[in-house]
C-alpha positions as CSV (number, residue, x, y, z in Angstrom):
1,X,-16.7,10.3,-11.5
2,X,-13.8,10.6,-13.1
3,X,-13.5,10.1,-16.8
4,X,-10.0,8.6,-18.0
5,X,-9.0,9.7,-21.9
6,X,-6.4,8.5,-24.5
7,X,-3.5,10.2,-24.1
8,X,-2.9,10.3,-27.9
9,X,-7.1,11.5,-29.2
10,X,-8.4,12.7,-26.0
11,X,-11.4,10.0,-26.7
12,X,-12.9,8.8,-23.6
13,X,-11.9,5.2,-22.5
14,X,-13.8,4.7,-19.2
15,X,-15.5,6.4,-16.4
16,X,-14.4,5.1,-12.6
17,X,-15.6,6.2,-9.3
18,X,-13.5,8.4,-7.2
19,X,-12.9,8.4,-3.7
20,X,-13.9,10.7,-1.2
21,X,-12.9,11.8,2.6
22,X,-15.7,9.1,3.8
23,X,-13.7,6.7,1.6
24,X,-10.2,7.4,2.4
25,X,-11.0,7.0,6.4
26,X,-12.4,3.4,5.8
27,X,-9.2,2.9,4.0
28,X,-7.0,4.0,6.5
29,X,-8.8,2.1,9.3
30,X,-8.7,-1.0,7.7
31,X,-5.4,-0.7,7.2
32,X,-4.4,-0.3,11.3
33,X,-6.8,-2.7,11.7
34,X,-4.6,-5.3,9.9
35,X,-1.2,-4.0,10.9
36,X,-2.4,-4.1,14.3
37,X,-3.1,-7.7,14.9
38,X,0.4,-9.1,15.1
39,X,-1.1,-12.6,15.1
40,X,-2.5,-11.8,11.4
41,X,0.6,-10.8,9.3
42,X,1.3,-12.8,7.1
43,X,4.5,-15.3,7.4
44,X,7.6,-14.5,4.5
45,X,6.5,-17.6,2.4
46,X,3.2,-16.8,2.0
47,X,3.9,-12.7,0.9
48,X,6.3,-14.9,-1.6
49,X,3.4,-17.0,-2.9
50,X,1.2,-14.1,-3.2
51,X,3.7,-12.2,-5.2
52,X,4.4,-15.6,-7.6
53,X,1.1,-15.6,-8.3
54,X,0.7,-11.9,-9.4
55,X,3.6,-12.6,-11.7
56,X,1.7,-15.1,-13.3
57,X,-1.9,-13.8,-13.4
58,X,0.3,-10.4,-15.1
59,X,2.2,-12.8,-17.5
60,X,-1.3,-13.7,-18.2
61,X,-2.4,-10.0,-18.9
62,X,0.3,-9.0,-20.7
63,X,-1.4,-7.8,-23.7
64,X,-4.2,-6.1,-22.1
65,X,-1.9,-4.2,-19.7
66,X,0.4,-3.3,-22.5
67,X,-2.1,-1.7,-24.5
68,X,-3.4,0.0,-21.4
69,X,-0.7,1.7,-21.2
70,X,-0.6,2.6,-24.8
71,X,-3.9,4.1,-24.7
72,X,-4.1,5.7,-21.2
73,X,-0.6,6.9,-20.9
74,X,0.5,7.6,-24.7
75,X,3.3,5.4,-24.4
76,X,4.5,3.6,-28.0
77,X,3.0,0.4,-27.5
78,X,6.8,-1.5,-28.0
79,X,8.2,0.9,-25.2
80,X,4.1,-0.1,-23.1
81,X,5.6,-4.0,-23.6
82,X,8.5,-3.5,-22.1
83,X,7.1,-1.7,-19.1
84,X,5.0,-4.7,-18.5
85,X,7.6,-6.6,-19.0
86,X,9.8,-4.8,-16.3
87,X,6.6,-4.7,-13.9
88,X,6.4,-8.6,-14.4
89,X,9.9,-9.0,-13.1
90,X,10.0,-6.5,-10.3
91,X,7.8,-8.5,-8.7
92,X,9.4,-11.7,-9.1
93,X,12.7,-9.1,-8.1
94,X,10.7,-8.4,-4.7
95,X,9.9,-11.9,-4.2
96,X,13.5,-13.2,-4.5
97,X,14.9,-10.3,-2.4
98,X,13.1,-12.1,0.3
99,X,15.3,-15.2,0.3
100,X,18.7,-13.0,1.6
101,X,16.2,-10.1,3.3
102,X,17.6,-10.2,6.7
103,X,18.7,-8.7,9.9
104,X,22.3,-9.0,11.3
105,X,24.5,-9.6,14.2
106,X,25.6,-7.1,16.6
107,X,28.8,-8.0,18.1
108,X,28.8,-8.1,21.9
109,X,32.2,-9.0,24.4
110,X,33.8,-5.4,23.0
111,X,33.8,-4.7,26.7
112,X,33.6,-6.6,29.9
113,X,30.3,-4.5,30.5
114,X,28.8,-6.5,27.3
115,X,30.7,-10.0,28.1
116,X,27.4,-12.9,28.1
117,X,25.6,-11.4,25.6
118,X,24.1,-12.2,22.1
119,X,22.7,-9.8,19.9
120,X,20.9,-9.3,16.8
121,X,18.1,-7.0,14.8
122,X,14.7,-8.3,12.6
123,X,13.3,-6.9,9.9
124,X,10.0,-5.6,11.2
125,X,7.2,-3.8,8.7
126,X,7.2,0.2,9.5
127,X,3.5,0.7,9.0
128,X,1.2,1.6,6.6
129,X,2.5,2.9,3.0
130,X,0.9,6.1,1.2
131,X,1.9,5.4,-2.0
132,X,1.5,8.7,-4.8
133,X,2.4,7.9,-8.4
134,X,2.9,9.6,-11.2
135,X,1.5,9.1,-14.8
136,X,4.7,8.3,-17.3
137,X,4.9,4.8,-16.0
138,X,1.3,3.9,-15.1
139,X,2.2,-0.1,-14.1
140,X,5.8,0.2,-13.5
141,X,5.7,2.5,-11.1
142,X,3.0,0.9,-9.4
143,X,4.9,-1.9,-9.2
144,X,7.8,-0.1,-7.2
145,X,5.7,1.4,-4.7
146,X,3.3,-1.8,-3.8
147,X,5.6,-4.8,-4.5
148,X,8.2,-3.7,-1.8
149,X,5.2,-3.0,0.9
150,X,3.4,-6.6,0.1
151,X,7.2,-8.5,0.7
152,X,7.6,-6.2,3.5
153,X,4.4,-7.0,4.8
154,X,3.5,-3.0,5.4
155,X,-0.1,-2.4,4.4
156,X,-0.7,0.0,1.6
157,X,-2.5,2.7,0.0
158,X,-1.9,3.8,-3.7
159,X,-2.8,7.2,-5.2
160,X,-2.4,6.8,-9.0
161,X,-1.9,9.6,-11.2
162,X,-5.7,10.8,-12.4
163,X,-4.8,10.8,-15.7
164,X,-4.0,7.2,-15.9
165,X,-5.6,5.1,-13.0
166,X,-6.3,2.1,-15.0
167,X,-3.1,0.3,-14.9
168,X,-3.2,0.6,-11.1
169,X,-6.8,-0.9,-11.1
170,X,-6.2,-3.6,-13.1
171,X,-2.8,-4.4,-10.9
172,X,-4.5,-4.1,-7.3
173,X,-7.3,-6.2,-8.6
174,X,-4.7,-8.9,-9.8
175,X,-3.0,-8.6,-6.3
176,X,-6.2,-9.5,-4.4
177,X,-6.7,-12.5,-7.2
178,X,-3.5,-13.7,-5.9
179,X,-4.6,-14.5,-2.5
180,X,-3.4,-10.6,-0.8
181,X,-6.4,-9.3,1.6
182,X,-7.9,-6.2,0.1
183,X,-6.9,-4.0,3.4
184,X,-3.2,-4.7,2.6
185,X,-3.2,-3.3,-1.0
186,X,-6.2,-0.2,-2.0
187,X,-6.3,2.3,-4.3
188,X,-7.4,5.4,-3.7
189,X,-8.8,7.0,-6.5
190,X,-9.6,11.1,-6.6
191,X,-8.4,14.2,-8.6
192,X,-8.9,16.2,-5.4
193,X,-5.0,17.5,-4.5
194,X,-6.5,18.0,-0.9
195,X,-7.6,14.6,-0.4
196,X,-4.2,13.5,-1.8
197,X,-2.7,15.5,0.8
198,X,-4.6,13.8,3.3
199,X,-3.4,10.5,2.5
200,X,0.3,11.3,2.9
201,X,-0.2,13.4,5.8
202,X,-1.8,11.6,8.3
203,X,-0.6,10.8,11.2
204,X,-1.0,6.9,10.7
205,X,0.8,6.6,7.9
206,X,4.2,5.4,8.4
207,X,6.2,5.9,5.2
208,X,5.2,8.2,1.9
209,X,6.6,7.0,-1.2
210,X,5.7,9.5,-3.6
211,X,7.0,10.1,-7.6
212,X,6.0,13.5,-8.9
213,X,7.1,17.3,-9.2
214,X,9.1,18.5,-7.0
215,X,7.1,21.4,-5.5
216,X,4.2,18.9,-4.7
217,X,7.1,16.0,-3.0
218,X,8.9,18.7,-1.2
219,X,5.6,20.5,0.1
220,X,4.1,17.1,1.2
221,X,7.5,16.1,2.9
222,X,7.2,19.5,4.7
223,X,3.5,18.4,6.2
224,X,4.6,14.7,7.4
225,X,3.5,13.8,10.5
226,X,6.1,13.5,13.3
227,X,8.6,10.3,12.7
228,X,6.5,9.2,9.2
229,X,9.6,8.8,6.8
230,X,9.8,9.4,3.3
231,X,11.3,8.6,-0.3
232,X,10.7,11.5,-3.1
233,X,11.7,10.6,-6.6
234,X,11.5,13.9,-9.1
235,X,13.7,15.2,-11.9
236,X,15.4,17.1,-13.6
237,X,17.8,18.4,-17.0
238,X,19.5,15.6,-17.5
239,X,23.3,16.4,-18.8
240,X,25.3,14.1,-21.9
241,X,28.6,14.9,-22.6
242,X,29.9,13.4,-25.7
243,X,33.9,13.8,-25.6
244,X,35.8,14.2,-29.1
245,X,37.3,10.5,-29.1
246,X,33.8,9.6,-29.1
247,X,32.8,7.4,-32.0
248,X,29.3,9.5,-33.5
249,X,27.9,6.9,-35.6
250,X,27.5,4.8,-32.3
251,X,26.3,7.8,-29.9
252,X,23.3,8.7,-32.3
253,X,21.0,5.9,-31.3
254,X,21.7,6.0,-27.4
255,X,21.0,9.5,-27.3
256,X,18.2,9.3,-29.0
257,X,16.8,7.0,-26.9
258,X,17.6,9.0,-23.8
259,X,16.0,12.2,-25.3
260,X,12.7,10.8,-27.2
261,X,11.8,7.9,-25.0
262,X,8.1,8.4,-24.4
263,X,8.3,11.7,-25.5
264,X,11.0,12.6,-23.1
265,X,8.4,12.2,-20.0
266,X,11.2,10.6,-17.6
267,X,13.0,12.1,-15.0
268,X,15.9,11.3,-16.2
269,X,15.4,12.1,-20.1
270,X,18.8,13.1,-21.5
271,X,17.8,17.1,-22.0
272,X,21.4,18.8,-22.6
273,X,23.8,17.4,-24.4
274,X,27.3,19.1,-24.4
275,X,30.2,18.1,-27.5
276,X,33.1,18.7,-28.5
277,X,33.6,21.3,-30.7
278,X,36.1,18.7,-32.9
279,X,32.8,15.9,-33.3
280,X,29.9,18.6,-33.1
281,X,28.9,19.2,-37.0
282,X,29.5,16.2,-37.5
283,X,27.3,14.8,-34.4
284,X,24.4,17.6,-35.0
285,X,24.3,16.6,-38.9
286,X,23.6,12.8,-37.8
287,X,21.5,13.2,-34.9
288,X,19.0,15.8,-36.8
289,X,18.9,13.2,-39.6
290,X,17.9,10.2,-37.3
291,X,15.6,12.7,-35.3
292,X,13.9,13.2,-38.4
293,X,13.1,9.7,-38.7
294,X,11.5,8.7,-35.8
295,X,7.9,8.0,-36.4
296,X,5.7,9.8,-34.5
297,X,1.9,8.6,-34.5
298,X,-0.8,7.1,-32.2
299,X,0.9,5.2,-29.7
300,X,-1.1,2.4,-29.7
301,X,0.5,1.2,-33.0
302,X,3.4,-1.3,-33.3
303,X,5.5,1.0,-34.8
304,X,5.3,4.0,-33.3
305,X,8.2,5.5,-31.8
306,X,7.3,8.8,-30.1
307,X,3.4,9.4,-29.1
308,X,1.9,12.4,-27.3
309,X,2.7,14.1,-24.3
310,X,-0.2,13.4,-21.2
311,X,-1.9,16.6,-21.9
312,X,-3.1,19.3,-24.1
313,X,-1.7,22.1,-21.5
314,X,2.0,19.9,-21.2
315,X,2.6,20.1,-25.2
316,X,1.0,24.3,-25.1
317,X,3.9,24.6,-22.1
318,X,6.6,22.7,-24.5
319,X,5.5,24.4,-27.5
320,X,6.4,27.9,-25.4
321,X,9.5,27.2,-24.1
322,X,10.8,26.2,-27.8
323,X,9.7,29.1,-28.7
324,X,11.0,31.5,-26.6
325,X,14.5,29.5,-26.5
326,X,14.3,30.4,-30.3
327,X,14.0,34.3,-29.4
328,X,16.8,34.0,-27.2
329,X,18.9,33.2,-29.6
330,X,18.8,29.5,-30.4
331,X,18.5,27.5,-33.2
332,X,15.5,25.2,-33.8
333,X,17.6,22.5,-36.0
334,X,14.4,20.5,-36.8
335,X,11.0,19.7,-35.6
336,X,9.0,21.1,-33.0
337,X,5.4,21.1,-35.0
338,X,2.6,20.7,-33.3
339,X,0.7,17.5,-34.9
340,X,-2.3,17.3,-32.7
341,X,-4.0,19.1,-29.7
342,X,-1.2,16.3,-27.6
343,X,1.0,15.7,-30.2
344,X,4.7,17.4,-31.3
345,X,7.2,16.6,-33.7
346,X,10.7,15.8,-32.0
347,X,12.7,19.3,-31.8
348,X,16.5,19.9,-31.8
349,X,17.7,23.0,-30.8
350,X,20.7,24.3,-30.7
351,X,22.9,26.7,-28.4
352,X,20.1,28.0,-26.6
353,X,20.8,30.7,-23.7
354,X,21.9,29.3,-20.6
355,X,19.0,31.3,-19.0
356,X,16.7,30.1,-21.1
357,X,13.9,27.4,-19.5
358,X,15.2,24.6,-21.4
359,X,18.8,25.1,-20.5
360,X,17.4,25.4,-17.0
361,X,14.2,23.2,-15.8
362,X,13.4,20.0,-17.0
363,X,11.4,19.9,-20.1
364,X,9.7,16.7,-19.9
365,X,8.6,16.7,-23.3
366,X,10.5,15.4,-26.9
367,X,13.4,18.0,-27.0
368,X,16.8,18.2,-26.6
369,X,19.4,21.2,-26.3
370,X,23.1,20.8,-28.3
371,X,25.6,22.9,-26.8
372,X,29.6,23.0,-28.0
373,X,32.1,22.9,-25.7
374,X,36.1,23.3,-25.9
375,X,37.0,22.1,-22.4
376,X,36.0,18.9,-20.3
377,X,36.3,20.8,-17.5
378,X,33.9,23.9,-18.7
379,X,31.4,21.2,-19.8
380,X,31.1,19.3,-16.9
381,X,31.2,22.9,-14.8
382,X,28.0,23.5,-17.0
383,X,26.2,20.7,-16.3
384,X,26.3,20.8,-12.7
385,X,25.1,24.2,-12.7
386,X,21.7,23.5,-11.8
387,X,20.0,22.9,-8.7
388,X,18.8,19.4,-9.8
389,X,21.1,15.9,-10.0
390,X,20.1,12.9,-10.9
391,X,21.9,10.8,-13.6
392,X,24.0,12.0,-16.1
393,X,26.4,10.2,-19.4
394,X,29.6,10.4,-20.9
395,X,30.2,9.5,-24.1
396,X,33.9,8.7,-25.5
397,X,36.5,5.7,-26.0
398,X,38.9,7.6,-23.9
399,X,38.6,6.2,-20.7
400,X,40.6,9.0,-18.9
401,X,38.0,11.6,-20.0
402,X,35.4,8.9,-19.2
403,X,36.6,8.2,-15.6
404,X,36.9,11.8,-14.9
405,X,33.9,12.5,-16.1
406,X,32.5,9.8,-13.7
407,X,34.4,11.1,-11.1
408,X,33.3,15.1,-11.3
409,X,29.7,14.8,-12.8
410,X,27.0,15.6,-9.9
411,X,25.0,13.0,-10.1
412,X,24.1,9.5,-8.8
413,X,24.8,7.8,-11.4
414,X,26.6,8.5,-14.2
415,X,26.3,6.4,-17.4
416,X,29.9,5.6,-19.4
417,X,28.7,4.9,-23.3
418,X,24.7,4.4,-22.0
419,X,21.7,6.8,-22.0
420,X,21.3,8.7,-18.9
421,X,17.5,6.9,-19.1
422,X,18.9,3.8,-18.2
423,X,17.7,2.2,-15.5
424,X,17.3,-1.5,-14.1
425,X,15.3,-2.4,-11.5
426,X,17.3,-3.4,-8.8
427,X,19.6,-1.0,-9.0
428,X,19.4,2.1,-6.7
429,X,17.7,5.1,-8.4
430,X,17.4,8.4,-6.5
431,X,18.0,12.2,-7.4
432,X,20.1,14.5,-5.7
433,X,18.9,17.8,-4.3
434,X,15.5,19.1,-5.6
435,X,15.8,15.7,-7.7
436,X,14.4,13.6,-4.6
437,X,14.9,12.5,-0.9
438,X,16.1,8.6,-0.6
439,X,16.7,5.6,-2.9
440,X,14.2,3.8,-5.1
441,X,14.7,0.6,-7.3
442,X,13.0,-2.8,-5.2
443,X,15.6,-4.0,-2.7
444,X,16.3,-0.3,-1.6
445,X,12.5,0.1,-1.2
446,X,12.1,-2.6,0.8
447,X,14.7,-1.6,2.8
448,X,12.9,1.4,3.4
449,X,9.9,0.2,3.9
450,X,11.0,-1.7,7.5
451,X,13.0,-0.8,10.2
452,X,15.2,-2.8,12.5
453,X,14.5,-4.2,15.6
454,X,17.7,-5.4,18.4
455,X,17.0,-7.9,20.2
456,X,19.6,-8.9,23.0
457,X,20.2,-12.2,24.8
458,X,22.1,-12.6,28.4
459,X,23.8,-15.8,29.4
460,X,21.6,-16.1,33.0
């Protein structure tokens, strides 16, 4: 049994059954067993019914799986809303990427040996999914990894994160009310990292999609079985640099929303933030202040802004690395208090050492580092010095500093005025380096998750 807790009190919410290697076997057999009848996949329209429905049947659990999320994940229930909100669309977003989901035409006649011919590829399914998820975005993450494989027709397997399974329950559970046979969608439920292993590494599984650390994605890709293919989304320190013609009474609330957003548990959670030594009093003096505002409380409350970190051990782990920044050398500007066992006030800190961990790894908790700079060039040096890239801002009205910014920052996307948390759906999402292998976001998934067949035509 496994017993889920709020993330916020630690107070029990439910007990669920886990799965074991018994378990995991029926699982994979059913799913060959539907991906192997041909005759039994199910046509484009009907994956898009299935997935209208589950839009609608969420729609109609909005509240619950809101709250969910609030409770299991420690989320801030207006932050939980607009995850389900987002989760409600990418469906919707993998059901209308079926319309234009297509194959294309390879041009024949280049040579007299291909004269009388007609070619072109289909979309086919790869296989079965193994889909491992992490715990920050118990629904919407879900939703990333299962919607693509339903429109793509693969058969899939979901490991939730085992400290917040619910929101993957409820979802699967929705997905079979819509009208999807249970082998195409299960869960597999289990705290057991060698069972979790299993799943990604066997040899019928045709594509891992997995969101977590990087030493468990990298390790797992490492195991694969021959041809099985793979997308790996991790993290990393993500870099802000705030130029002196930027404006910082507009900056303030965008970086705070990169940096705090549920308590900076996001991969790409704006951790460094470099300005110009012309703006930086003045920026420090305004963002402390607003920092210093945000209410931080049991997430499950409509005006909560940042809740609790998933576990006692990740906020004892934050907690350390603030502190030991501190005895290198760097200023704690404000916060940092630890208000319950999961629980700490939002911390600046300021200039820390460039060897210490939070100038380093990624922090993942509600924290930020403020470092002055002179030259664009020295700033952007500094925040590509780390062996992780993923997306990365610049702040400023001048747009030469802007474009060059854009142009040198190593990352793979590179936000001009916005939060380096920003992030829509469709868009493609994917870290460089240790940061991840391959692009997430729906259509990219989906692309993915099939491969292309040729099939060629002679005149007789």
């Amino acid at each position: 049994m496994l017993t889920v807790v709020q993330a916020f009190d630690r107070a029990p919410i439910a007990q669920i059954e886990t799965d074991d290697a018994a378990a995991l076997e029926r699982k994979l057999q059913a799913a060959s067993r539907v991906f192997g009848d041909r005759d039994g996949w199910l046509k484009p329209h009907q994956r898009v019914a299935i997935l209208r429905r589950l839009a609608v049947l969420m729609e109609g659990r909005r509240d619950h799986l809101a709250m969910q999320i609030a409770r299991e994940g420690g989320k801030p229930l207006p932050d939980a809303i607009v995850e389900t909100n987002r989760a409600i669309d990418g469906v919707q977003n993998a059901a209308d990427e079926l319309r234009t989901f297509a194959g294309r035409e390879i041009p024949m006649g280049l040579s007299a040996a291909a004269d009388d011919r007609w070619a072109f590829t289909t979309k086919e399914p790869i296989g079965i999914v193994a889909a491992i998820s992490a715990f920050n975005h118990p629904l919407n993450l879900i939703v990333h990894q299962i919607a693509p494989a339903i429109a793509t027709g693969c058969p899939v397997i979901v490991k939730p994160a085992s400290a917040t399974p619910l929101s993957c329950l409820d979802v699967v559970a929705l997905v079979h009310e819509a009208g999807l046979p249970e082998p195409w969608c299960q869960t597999f439920v289990t705290n057991d990292n060698t069972l979790a292993e299993k799943l990604a590494t066997d040899s019928r599984v045709a594509f891992l999609s997995f969101i977590g650390s990087a030493r468990v994605g990298w390790s797992l890709k490492a195991k694969l079985a021959p041809g099985t293919r793979s997308a790996l989304e991790h993290g990393g320190a993500a870099p802000a640099i705030i130029d002196r013609s930027a404006d910082p009474g507009k900056v303030i609330e965008p970086i705070v929303k990169g940096g705090y957003y549920h308590a900076g548990q996001v991969c790409v959670s704006t951790q460094r933030i470099y300005v110009h030594n012309d703006i930086a009093d003045d920026f420090t003096h305004r963002l402390v202040a607003r920092v210093d505002t945000l209410r931080t409380a049991d997430p499950t409350l409509e005006d909560t802004e940042v809740g609790p970190l998933i576990l006692p051990r990740e906020a004892d782990r934050v907690a350390d690395w603030t502190r030991a920044a501190v005895s290198g050398g760097a200023v704690l500007a404000t916060g940092g208090e630890r208000l319950s066992e999961t629980t700490l006030s939002p911390a600046v800190l300021l200039d820390p050492a460039h060897d210490a961990k939070m100038s380093m790894l990624e922090v993942f908790g509600p924290i930020v580092a403020v470092y002055r700079y002179d030259d664009l060039d020295d700033a952007i040096r500094r925040a590509n010095a780390l062996p992780t890239a993923f997306q990365a801002s610049i702040f400023g009205q001048d747009i030469d500093v802007a474009l060059r910014a854009a142009n040198r920052l190593d990352a793979s996307a590179v936000m001009i005025n916005d939060p380096t948390a920003f992030r829509t759906d469709w868009m493609p999402f994917a870290g460089r380096r240790e940061s991840g292998y391959g692009t997430g976001g729906i259509p990219f998934t989906m692309q993915d998750m099939t491969q292309e067949k040729m099939i060629l035509m002679r005149k007789s």
